[in-house]
Structure formats: structure tokens, C-alpha cells
C-alpha positions, 0 to 999 in steps of 0.5 A: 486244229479246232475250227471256229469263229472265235475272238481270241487270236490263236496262239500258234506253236507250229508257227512259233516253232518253226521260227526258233527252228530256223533261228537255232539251225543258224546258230548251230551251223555259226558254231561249226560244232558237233551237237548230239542228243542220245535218247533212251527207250525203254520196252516197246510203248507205241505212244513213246516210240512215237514221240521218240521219232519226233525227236529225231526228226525234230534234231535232223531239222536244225541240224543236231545229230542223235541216236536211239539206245533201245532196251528191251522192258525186262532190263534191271533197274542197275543195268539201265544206270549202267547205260546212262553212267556210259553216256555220261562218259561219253564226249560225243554225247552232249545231252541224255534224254530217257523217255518216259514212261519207264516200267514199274519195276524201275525207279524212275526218279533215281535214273532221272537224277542218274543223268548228269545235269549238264546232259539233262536235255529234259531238265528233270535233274533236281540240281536244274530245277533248284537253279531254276528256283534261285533265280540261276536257271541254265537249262530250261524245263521243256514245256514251260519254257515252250510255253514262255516262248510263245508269250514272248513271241506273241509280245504278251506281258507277263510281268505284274500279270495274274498266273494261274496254273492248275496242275502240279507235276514236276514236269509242267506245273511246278516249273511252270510256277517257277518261270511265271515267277521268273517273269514277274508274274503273281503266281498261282497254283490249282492241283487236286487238294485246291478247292473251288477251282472255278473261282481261282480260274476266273482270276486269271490273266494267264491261265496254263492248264496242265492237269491232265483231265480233258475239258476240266477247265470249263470255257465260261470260267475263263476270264475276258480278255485271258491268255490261255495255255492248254497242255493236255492233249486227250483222244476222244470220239471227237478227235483230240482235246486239251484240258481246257473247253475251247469252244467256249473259252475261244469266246472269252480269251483273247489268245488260246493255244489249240489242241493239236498245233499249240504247246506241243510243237514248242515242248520238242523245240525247247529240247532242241535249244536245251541240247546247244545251250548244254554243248554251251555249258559243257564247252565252257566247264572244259 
């Protein structure tokens, strides 16, 4: 975690984190249920084999059991839906995780859409995202609910607030967008066609960057008084950064996630309440 004298108070995901932790162990130990997230991996990635391990670890901590299904980088594209088709199947299996990235040979956004919605633990399915959308959410996307959490934790007021998000993934931003929406933020959204980033920056009341590009976001951007969410996180000489210049914006906003400690613990916690809130739905669709 970076080290400064700063004004803004950080907004700490290790902490919040572990908070939810411990409330979630306690529901799942009230529920007396057994609650299993099965992960597939697929080739030999090391960053992936890493965050898998996270995962695991993340599920002993509340008391959720899994297990690893792991293919070798060669397997065909029919045959990985094969294995999710099973895990669909499966009674004891109550949330299905594929770890991306997948080879290029395999479509990913076909396996993604191949896992029942019920079991989307990643809520990458286009069924929980369109409910999302509508205002009917069920399970949540990861990282944006992460996120949500940590202003919810902080007492930060979202409603009637000025969001700008910059980056627009299926996985952060657009969700992103849509749960900011949710809250009753005015929201807006930066990706790689939106010119004059800086302008749109400054705008911002609660400022989520989620563009992948270390230090885009330049401190003296940020608004006075801002809430700032980093995403990114980049290896670098100096060790790991996010997207956004924390030094200088530490001097600007008024909360900051830092880079490690910040979204990242959250991301692997709102899996976690995924998989007892898909146990939920499927114990209530029986």
C-alpha cells in the first residue's frame, strides 16, 4: 500500500473485507447448508492459477467448500462446454466459476453464456446482466458490487451524486455504469472514443477508473473533495499501481482505494456472497 501524507481517508478493502467475511461465515454457518463453488482453469497461466488460489482460500475463510477442474490449454472448445453442461447438472455444485483468460481458440463469451445463470457466481451471464439493467438484479457483477459495498461501508452518498466512470468492459465498467445507476447516481461513462478525458474527470463526485492503463488518470485531474475508486492494478519498477496517479489525487480527494488493499480484496468477497445468494435462488427455484 502506497505510503504518504495525504488528506483523502483510504478506503481500505482488506478491512471492509473482512468485515463481510465474518458477517457471511455467520450467515452460512445459520444456514446449516452446504454451499460449493467449483472453479475451472484452464492451460497453465501463473497470474490465473494465482487468483484461483485466492479463491479457494477466500471460500475456506466463510466456510464455503470448492474445488478446481483443471484442463490442459489443448482441450476443444465442445469439450470445455461439456464439462460446464456437467457442472450445470450437478446438485452439489451450487456456483460455476471459469477463470479467464481462456485460449484463443475458445469462445469465450459462448462458455460464459454456457453456465447456468443461476450458477453465474461471476455474473458474466447476459441474463444477470439484462436484470441488472431492469432494475431486478439477483446475482451481482464482482467488482462493481465490490465497489458499491465500500461506499456503502464508508456511509458515502451515492444518490444524486455525479459518477464518472472511465472504462467500458463487461466486466467493470458497463456494470459499473448500471449499479451507479441503481443508487442514484448521474452517470457517466469515458472508454477509448470519449474525447477530452480530463474534462470529464474533473466532473466528478465519484470517479471509478477501470481502464486498464496505469497512471492514466492524472491526480490533478481529480476533483476536490472526490471519491476515487481504482481498478487497475500494474507491475512497474516501483512496484504495483493503479489507473490512477495516487500521490497527487491522495491530495485532492477526500477517499481513495489504494493500489494493492483497495477493490481487489472486495472483487474475491462479492464472489463469495454470489455463491450463498445463488444457493438462495436455487433453494427457492426447487
Amino acid at each position: 500500500m502506497q505510503q504518504t501524507t495525504h488528506k483523502a481517508q483510504i478506503l481500505d478493502g482488506k478491512s471492509i473485507s473482512n468485515h463481510v467475511r465474518n458477517e457471511l461465515a455467520s450467515e452460512i454457518k445459520a444456514l446449516n447448508a452446504k454451499i460449493k463453488l467449483c472453479v475451472i482453469l484452464v492451460g497453465e497461466d501463473p497470474a490465473s492459477a494465482i487468483y484461483v488460489e485466492q479463491k479457494h482460500k477466500a471460500c475456506a475463510t466463510v466456510g464455503i467448500e470448492s474445488e478446481s477442474i483443471k484442463l490442459p490449454a489443448s482441450i476443444s472448445h465442445n469439450e470445455l462446454l461439456t464439462h460446464i453442461d456437467n457442472l450445470n447438472n450437478r446438485d452439489d455444485i451450487t456456483g460455476i466459476l471459469v477463470q479467464l483468460p481462456l485460449p484463443a481458440h475458445i469462445n469465450t463469451n459462448e462458455v460464459l453464456q454456457r453456465v447456468h445463470p443461476n450458477k453465474d457466481v461471476d455474473c458474466f451471464h447476459p441474463q444477470n446482466i439484462g436484470l441488472l439493467a431492469q432494475r431486478m438484479p439477483g446475482l451481482r457483477p464482482c467488482t462493481p458490487w465490490g465497489m458499491i459495498k465500500m461506499l456503502e461501508h464508508n456511509n458515502l452518498e451515492v444518490r444524486g451524486k455525479h459518477a464518472v466512470v472511465v472504462g467500458a468492459s463487461n466486466i467493470v465498467g458497463r456494470p459499473m455504469a448500471l449499479e451507479l445507476l441503481i443508487a442514484g447516481a448521474t452517470v457517466t461513462v469515458c472508454h477509448r472514443f470519449t474525447e477530452d478525458l480530463a474534462y470529464h474527470v474533473k466532473q466528478a463526485d465519484i470517479l471509478v477508473a477501470a481502464a486498464g492503463k496505469p497512471g492514466l488518470i492524472k491526480g490533478k485531474w481529480v476533483k476536490e473533495g472526490a471519491v476515487v475508486l481504482d481498478v487497475g492494478i500494474h507491475r512497474t519498477e516501483n512496484g504495483l499501481c493503479g489507473d490512477v496517479e495516487f500521490e497527487v489525487a491522495a491530495q485532492r480527494a477526500s477517499w481513495i482505494s489504494p493500489v494493492p488493499g483497495g477493490v481487489g480484496p472486495m472483487t474475491v468477497t462479492s464472489l463469495m456472497e454470489n455463491t450463498v445468494r445463488a444457493y438462495k435462488m436455487q433453494q427457492e427455484a426447487k
